[in-house]
Backbone as JSON, one array per atom type, in Angstrom:
{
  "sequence": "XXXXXXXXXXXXXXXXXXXXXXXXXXXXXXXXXXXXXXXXXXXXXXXXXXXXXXXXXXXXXXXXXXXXXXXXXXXXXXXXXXXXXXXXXXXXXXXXXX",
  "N": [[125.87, 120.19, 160.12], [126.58, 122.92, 160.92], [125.79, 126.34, 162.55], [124.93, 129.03, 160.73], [125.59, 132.53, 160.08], [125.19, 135.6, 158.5], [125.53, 138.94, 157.14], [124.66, 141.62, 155.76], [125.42, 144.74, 154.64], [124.81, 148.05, 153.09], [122.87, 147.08, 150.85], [121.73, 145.8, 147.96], [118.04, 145.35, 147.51], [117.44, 143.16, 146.48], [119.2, 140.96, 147.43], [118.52, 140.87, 150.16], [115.88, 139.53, 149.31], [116.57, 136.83, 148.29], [118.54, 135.7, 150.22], [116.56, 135.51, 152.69], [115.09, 133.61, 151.29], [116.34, 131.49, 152.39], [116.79, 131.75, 154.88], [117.02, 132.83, 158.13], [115.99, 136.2, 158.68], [116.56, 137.87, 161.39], [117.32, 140.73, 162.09], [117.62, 143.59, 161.17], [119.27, 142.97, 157.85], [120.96, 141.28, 158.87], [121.55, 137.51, 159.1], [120.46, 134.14, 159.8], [121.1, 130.57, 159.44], [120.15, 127.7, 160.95], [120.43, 125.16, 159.89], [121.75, 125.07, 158.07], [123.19, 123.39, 155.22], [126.35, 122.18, 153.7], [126.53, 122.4, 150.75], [123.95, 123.88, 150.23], [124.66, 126.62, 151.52], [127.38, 127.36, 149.83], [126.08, 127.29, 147.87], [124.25, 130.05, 148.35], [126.66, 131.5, 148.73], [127.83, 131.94, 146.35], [125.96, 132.97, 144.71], [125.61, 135.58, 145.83], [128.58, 136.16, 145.88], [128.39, 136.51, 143.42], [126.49, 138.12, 142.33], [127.79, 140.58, 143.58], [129.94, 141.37, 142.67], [129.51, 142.11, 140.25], [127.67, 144.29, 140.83], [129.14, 146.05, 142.49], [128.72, 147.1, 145.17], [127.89, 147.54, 148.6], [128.48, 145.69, 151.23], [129.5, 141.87, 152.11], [129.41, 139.56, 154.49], [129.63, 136.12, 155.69], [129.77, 133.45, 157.81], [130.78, 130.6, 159.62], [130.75, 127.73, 161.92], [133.61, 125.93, 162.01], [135.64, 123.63, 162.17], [138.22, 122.61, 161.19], [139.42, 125.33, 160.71], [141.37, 127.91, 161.53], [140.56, 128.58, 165.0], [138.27, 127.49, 164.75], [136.21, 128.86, 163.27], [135.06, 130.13, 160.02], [135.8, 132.82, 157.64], [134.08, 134.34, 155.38], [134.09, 137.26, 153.13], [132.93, 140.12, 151.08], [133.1, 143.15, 149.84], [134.68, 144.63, 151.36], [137.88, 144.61, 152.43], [139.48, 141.98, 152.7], [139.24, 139.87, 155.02], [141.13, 137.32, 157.34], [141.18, 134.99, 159.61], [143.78, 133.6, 161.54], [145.62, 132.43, 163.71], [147.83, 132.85, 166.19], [150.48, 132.46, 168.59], [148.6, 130.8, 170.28], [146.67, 132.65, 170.66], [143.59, 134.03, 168.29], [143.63, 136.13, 165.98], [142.51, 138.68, 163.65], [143.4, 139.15, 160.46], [143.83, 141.54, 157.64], [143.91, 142.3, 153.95], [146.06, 144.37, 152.76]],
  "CA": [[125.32, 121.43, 159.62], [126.63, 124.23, 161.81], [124.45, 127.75, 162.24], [125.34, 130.29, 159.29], [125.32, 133.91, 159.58], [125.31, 135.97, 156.86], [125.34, 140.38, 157.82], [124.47, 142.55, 154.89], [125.43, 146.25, 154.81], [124.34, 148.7, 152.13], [123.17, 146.17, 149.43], [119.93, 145.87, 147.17], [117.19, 144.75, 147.8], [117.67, 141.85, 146.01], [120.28, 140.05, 148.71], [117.76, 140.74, 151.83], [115.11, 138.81, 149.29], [117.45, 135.88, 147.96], [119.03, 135.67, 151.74], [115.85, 135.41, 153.26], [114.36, 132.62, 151.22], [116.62, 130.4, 152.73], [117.57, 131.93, 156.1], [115.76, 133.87, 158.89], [116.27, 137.64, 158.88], [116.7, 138.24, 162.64], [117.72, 142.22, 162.76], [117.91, 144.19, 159.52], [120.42, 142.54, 156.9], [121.63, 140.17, 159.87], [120.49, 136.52, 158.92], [121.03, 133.04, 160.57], [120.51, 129.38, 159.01], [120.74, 126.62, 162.06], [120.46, 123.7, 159.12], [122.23, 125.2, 156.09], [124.09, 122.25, 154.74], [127.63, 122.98, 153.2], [125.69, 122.54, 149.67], [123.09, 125.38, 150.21], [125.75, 127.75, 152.04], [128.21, 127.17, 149.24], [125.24, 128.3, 146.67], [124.4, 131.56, 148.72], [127.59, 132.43, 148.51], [127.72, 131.78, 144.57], [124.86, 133.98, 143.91], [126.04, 136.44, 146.66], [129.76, 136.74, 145.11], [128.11, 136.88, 141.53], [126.07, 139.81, 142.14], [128.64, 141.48, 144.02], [131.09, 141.31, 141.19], [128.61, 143.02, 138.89], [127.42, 146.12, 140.98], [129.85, 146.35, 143.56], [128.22, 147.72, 146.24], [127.53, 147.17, 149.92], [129.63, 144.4, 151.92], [128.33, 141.13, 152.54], [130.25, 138.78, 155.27], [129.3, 135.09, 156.08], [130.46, 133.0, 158.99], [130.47, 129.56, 160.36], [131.83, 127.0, 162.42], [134.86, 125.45, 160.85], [136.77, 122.55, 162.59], [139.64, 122.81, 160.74], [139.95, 126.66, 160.47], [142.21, 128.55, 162.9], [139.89, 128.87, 166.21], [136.85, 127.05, 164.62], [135.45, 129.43, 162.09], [135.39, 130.32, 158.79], [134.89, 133.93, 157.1], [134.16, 134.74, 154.01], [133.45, 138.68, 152.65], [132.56, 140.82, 149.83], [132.95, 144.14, 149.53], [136.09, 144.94, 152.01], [139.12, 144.04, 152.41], [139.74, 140.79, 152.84], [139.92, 139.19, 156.58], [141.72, 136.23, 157.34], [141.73, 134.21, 161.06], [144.93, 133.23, 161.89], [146.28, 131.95, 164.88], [149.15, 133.39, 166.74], [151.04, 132.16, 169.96], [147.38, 130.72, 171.17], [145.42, 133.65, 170.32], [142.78, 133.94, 167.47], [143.74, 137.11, 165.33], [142.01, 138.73, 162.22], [144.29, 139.5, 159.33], [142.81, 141.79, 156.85], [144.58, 142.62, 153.27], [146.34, 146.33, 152.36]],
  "C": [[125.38, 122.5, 160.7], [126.13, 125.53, 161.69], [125.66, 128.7, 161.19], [124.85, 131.4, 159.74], [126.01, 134.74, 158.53], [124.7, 138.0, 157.34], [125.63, 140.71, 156.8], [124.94, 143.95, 155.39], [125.22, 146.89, 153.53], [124.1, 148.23, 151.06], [121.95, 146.5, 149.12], [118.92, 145.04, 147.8], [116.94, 143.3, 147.63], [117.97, 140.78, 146.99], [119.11, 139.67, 149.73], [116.34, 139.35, 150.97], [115.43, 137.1, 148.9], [118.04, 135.51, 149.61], [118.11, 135.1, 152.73], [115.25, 134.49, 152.81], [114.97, 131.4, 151.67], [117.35, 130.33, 154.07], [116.75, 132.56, 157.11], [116.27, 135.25, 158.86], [115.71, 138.25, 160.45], [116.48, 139.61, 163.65], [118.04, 142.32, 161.08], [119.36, 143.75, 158.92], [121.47, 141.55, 158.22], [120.73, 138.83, 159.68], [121.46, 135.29, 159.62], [120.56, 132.17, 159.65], [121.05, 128.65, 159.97], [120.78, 125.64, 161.23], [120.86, 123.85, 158.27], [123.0, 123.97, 155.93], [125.44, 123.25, 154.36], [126.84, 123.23, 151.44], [125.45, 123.89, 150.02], [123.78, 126.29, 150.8], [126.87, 128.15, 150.79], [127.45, 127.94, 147.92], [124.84, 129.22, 147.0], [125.74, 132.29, 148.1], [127.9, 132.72, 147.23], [127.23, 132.54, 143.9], [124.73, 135.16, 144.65], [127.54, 137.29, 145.85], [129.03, 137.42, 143.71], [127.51, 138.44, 141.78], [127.02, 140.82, 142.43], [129.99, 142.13, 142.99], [130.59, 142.42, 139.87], [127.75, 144.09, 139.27], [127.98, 146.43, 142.05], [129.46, 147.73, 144.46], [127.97, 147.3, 147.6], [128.82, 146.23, 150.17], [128.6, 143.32, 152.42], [129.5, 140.24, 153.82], [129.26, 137.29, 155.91], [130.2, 134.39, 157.08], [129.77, 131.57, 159.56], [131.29, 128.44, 160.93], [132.63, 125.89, 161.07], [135.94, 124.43, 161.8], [138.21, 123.17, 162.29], [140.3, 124.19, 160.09], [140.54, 127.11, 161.24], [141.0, 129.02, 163.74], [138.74, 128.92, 165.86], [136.33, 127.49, 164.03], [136.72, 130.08, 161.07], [134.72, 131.72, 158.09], [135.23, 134.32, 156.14], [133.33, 136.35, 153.77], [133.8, 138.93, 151.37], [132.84, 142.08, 150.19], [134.11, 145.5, 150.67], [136.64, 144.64, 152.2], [138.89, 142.87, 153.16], [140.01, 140.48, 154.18], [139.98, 137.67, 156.38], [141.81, 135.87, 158.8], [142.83, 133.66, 160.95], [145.11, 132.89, 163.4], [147.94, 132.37, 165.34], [149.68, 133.43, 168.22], [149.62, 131.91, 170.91], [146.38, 131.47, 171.14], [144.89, 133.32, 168.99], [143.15, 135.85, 166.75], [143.13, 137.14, 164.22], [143.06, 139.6, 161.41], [143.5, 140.5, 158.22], [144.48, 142.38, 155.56], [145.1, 144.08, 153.16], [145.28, 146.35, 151.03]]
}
């Protein structure tokens, strides 16, 4: 169970109270979980995407260690373009979509 963060930007109110019942809220819309399982991370993000889908607003971005991701983590976002880690000649690069 590797630590989870999870950085809100311009969202509802909603997120910071859904976010917070299962994470610590650290610094405004910046949250951590040191014990999320992959389960309960996997259902944030479920009920994170869903809303986002249906009032598209704000950006949400989650992050955590990842073995088998290019240079150990894994990131998942909402509400901007798409970034992607990659790996390139030893370095750790972020990819993001047009």
């Amino acid at each position: 169970m590797p630590l989870c963060v999870i950085v809100t930007r311009d969202v509802e109110m909603r997120y910071r109270g859904f976010i917070g019942s299962a994470m610590l809220e650290i610094a405004p819309g910046v949250y951590v979980g040191t014990k999320l399982s992959k389960a309960v991370r996997e259902r944030v993000w479920t009920v994170l995407a869903d809303w986002h889908a249906q009032l598209r607003s704000g950006s949400v971005v989650m992050t955590w260690r990842d073995s088998t991701a290019p240079g150990g983590i894994r990131i998942l976002t909402l509400g901007e373009p798409a970034k992607e880690l990659v790996e390139y000649e030893g370095s750790l690069l972020v990819r993001r979509d047009a």
